[in-house]
C-alpha positions as CSV (number, residue, x, y, z in Angstrom):
1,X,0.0,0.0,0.0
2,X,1.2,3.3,-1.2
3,X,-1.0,5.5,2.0
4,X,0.7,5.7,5.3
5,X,-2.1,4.3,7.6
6,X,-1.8,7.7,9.5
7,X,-2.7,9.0,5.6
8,X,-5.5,6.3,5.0
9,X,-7.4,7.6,8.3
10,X,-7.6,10.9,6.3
11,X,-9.1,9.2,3.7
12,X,-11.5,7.2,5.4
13,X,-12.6,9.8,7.7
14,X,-11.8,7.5,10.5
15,X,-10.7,9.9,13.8
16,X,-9.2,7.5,16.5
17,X,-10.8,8.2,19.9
18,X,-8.8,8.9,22.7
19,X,-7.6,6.2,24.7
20,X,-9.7,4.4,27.0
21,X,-9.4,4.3,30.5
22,X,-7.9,0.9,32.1
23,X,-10.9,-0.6,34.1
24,X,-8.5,-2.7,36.3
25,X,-4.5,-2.6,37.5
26,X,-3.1,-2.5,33.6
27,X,-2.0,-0.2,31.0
28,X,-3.7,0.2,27.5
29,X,-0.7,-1.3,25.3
30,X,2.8,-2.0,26.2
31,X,5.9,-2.0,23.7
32,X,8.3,-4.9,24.2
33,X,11.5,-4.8,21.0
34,X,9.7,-3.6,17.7
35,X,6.3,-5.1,19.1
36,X,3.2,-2.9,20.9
37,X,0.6,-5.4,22.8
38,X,-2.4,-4.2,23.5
39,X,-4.7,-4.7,26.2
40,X,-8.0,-6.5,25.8
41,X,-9.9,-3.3,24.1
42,X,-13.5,-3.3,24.7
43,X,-16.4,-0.7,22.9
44,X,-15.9,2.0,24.2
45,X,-17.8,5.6,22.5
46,X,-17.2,8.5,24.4
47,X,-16.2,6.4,28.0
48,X,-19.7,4.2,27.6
49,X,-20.5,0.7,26.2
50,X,-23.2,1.2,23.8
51,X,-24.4,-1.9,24.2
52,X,-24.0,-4.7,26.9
53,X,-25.1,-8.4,26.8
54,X,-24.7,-11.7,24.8
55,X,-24.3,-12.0,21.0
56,X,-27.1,-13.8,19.5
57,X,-30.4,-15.1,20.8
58,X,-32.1,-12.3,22.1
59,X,-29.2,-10.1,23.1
60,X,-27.2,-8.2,20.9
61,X,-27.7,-8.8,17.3
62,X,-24.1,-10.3,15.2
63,X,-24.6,-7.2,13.1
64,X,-24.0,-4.5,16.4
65,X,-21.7,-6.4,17.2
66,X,-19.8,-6.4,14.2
67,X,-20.0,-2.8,14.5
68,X,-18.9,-3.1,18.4
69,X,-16.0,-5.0,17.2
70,X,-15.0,-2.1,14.7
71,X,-14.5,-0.1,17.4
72,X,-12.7,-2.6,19.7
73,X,-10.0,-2.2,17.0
74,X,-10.1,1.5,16.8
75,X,-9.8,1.8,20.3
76,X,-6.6,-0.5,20.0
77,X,-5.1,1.3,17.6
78,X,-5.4,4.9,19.5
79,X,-3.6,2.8,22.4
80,X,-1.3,1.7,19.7
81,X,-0.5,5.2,18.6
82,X,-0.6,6.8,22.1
83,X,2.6,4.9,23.0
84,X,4.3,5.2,20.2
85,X,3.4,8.6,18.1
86,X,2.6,7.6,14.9
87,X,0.7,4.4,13.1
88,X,3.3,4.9,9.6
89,X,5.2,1.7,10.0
90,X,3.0,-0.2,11.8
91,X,2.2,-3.9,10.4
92,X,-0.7,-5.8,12.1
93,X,0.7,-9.3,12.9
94,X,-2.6,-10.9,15.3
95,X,-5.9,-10.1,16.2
96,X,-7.5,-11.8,19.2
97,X,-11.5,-11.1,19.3
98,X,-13.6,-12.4,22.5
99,X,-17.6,-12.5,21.9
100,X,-19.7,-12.8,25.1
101,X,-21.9,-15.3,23.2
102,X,-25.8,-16.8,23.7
103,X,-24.9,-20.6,24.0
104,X,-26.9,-21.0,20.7
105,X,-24.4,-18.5,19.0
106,X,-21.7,-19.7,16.4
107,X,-20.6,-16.8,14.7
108,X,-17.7,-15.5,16.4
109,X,-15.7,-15.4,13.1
110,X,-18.0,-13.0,11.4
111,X,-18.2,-10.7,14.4
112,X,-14.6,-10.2,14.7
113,X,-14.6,-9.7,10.7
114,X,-15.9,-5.9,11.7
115,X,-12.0,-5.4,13.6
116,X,-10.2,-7.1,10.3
117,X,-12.1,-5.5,8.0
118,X,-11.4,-2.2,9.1
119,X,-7.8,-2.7,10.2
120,X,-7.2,-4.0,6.5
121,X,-8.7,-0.6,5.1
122,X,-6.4,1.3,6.8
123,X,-3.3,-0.9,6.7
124,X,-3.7,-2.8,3.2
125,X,-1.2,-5.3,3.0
126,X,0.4,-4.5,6.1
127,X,-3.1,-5.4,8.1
128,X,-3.5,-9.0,6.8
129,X,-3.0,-10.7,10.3
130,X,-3.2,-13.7,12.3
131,X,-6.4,-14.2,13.9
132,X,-8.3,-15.9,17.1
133,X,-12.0,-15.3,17.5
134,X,-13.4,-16.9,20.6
135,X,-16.8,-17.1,22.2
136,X,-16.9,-16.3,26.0
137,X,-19.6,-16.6,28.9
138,X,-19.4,-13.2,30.0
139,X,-16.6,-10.3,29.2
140,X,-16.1,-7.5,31.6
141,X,-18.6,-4.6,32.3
142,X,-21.4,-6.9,30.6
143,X,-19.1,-6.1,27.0
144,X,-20.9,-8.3,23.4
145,X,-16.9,-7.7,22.2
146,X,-13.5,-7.4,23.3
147,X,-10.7,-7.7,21.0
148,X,-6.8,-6.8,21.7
149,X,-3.6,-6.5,18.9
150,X,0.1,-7.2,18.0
151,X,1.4,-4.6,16.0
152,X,4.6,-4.6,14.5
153,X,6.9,-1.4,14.2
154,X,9.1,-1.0,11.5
């Protein structure tokens, strides 16, 4: 991809949001070598979940929570580029996506599409990732989503 990912948010019109307070004794995203780890990143808009409950049945629909999981990712990369400055250089290398599920639900992998997808818009090549989408009991605060990142630095 010719865009800096920093250039591609332009062009989407994709503003990250600041980043989200820790709800327990942790940090948003640590850098360990040419790696940043993020912390599990749930949906946060504006310092509130949206939406709380399971995916499926008669809780959340997979479609919000596609969405929520969208914004999991954003969220991730604001921590991503409040430690380090900039996202120009950055390669996504996994993506780990928790959905608090119904017990009838078995769609995990589409949910956790709506953080790939959008992490591929804005990083092209550099955004095709490893991936993990598992379906949980319950995720803090009552959260449908929570997903977290390895990024890669150049």
């Amino acid at each position: 991809m010719s865009v800096s990912p920093e250039a591609r948010l332009a062009e989407l019109g994709i503003s990250l949001p600041d980043v989200a307070a820790p709800v327990a004794a942790y940090v948003p995203a640590v850098r360990s070598g040419n790696y940043v780890y993020t912390a599990g990143q749930l949906p946060f808009v504006d310092g509130a979940l949206p939406l709380t409950g399971k995916v499926g049945g008669a809780g959340v629909s997979p479609e919000e929570a596609t969405d929520l999981a969208r914004t999991c990712a954003l969220n991730g990369l604001a921590a991503v580029r409040s430690l380090v400055g900039t996202l120009d250089g950055a390669r996504i290398v996994k993506v780990t996506g928790f959905v608090a599920s119904d017990p009838s639900f078995t769609g995990q992998p589409g949910v956790i599409n709506g953080a790939s997808n959008v992490l591929g818009e804005i990083f092209g090549d550099a955004g095709v990732h490893a991936r993990s989408a598992v379906g949980v009991a319950v995720l803090p605060l009552d959260a449908p989503v929570e997903v977290e990142l390895v990024v890669e630095l150049s």
